[in-house]
C-alpha positions as CSV (number, residue, x, y, z in Angstrom):
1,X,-18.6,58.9,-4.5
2,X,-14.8,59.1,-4.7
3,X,-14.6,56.9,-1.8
4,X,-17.2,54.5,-2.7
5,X,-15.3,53.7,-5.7
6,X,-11.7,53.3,-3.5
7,X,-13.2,50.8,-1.5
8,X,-14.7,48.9,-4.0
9,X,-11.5,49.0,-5.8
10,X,-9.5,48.5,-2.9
11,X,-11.8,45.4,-1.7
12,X,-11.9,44.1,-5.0
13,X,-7.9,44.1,-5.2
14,X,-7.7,42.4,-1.8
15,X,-10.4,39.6,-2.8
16,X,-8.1,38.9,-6.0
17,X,-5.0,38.4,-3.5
18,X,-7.0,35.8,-1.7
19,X,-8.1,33.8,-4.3
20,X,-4.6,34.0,-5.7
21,X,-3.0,33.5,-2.3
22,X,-4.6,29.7,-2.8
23,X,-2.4,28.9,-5.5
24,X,0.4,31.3,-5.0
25,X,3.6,30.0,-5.6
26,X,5.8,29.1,-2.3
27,X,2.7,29.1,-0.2
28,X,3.4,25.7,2.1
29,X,1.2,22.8,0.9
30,X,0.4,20.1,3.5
31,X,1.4,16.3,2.1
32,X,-1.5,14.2,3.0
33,X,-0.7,10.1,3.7
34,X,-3.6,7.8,3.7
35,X,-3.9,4.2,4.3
36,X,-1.2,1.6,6.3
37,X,2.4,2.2,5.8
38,X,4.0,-0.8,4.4
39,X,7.7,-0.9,3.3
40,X,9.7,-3.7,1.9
41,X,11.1,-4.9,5.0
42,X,8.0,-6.0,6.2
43,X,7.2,-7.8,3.2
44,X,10.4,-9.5,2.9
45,X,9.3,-11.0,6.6
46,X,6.5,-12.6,5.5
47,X,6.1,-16.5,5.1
48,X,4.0,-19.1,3.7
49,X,2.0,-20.2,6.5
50,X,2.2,-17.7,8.7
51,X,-1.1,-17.1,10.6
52,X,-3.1,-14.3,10.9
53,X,-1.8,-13.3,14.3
54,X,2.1,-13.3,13.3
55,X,0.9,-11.5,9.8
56,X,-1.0,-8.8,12.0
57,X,1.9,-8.3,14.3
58,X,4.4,-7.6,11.0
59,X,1.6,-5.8,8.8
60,X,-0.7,-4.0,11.0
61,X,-4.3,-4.4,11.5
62,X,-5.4,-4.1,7.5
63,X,-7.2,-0.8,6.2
64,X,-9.5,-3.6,3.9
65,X,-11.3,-7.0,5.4
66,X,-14.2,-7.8,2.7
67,X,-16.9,-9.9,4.2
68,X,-17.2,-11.5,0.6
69,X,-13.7,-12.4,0.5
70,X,-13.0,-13.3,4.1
71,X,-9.6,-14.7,3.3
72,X,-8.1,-11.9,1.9
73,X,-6.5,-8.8,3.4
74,X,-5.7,-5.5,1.6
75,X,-3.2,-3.0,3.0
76,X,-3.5,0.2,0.8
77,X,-1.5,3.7,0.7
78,X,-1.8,6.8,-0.8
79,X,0.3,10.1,-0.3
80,X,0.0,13.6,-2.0
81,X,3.4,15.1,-1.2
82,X,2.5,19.0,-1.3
83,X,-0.4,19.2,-4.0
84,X,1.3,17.5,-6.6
85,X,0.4,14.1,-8.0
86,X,-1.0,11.7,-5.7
87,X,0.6,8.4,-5.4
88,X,-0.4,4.8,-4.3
89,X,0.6,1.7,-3.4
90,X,-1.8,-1.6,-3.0
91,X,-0.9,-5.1,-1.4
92,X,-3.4,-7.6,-0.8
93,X,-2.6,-11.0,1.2
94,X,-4.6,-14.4,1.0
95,X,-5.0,-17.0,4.0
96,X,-5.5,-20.5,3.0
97,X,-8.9,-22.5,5.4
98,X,-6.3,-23.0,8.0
99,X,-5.9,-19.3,8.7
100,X,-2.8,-19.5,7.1
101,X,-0.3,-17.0,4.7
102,X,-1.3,-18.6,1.2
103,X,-0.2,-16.1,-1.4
104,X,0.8,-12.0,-1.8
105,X,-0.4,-9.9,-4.6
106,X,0.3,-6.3,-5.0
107,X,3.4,-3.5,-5.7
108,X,5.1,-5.4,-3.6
109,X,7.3,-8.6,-4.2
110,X,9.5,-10.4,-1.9
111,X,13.1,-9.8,-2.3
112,X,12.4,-6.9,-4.9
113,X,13.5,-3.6,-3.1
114,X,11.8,-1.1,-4.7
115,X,14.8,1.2,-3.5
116,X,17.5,-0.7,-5.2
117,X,14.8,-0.2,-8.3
118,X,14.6,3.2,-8.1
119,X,18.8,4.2,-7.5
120,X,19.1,1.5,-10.6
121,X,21.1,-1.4,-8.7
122,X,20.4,-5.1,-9.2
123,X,19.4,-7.8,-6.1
124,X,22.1,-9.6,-4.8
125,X,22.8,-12.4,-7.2
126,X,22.5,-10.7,-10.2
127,X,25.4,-8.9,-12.5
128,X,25.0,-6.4,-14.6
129,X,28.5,-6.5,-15.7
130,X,29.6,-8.8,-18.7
131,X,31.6,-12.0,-18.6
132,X,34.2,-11.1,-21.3
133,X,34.6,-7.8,-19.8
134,X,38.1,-7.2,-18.5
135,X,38.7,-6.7,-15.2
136,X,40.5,-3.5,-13.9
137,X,43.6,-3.8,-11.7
138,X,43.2,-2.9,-8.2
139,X,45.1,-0.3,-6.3
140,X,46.8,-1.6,-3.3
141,X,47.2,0.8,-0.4
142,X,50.5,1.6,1.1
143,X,52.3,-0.7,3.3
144,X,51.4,0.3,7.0
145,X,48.6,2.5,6.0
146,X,45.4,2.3,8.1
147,X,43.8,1.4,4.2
148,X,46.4,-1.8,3.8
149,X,45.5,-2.7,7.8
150,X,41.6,-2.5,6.7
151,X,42.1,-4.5,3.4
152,X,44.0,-7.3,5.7
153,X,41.5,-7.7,8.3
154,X,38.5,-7.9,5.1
155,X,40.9,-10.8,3.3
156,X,41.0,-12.3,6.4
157,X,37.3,-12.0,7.5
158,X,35.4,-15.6,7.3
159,X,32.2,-15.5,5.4
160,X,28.9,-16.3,7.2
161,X,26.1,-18.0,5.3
162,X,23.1,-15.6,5.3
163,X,19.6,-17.4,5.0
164,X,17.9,-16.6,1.7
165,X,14.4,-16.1,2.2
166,X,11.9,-18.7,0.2
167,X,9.6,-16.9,-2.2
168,X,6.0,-16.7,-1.5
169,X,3.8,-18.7,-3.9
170,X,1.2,-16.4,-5.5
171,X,-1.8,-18.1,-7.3
């Protein structure tokens, strides 16, 4: 009888530690990714016009093609990161009859880094600082200093005209 009752304690405890061990805190939790990757890079390559060939060789094959809306594509994804909140992310592209890039709907919008969102900076073009503000001196490095041989070659340094990419029209 005594031992009856020490295993049915004992197997009782070691039940309880399972069930815990499911939630137990520092136990690893797998993150679990879904859907096509897409990043802003990507996005900020895409055109108006572009056909479905050079869209599929930027995007990836799309995770959504609807028969009843044979013009559009959706890429979606989804991550859990370690049993915690899942997150997700949708963009859906339209082709015009000619096969061709029409418009971009989604989380993501060209030129709009959703990391320079996030750490809080502004696009390039934008100031967050205002006009009537005064303008601190700067601190020149010493003469012959590698800092003062640096600062001469920027001042020197011709600027190069970058290509600004043209917005997609969405409708």
């Amino acid at each position: 009888m005594q031992n009856t009752k020490l295993m049915l304690t004992s197997l009782t405890l070691v039940g309880l530690f399972a069930l815990a061990g499911c939630s137990f805190p520092g136990v690893y939790k797998v993150d679990i990714q879904q859907g096509n990757v897409v990043t802003q890079d990507m996005i900020d390559q895409l055109r108006p016009g572009m056909t479905r060939q050079q869209v599929r060789f930027i995007m990836g094959n799309p995770l959504i093609t609807d028969t009843f809306h044979a013009n559009r594509w959706d890429y979606l994804y989804s991550i859990q990161p370690g049993g915690s909140q899942r997150q997700q992310e949708r963009v859906s592209l339209v082709f015009n009859a000619n096969d061709q890039l029409a418009g971009l709907a989604g989380d993501f919008m060209p030129g709009v880094s959703r990391d320079e969102q996030i750490l809080g900076r502004q696009p390039q073009g934008t100031s967050t600082t205002p006009a009537a503000a005064p303008r601190q001196p700067e601190e020149r490095p010493a003469p012959g200093s590698l800092l003062e041989q640096i600062q001469r070659e920027v001042d020197q340094a011709e600027p190069v005209p970058v290509p600004i990419p043209e917005p997609l029209e969405t409708e």
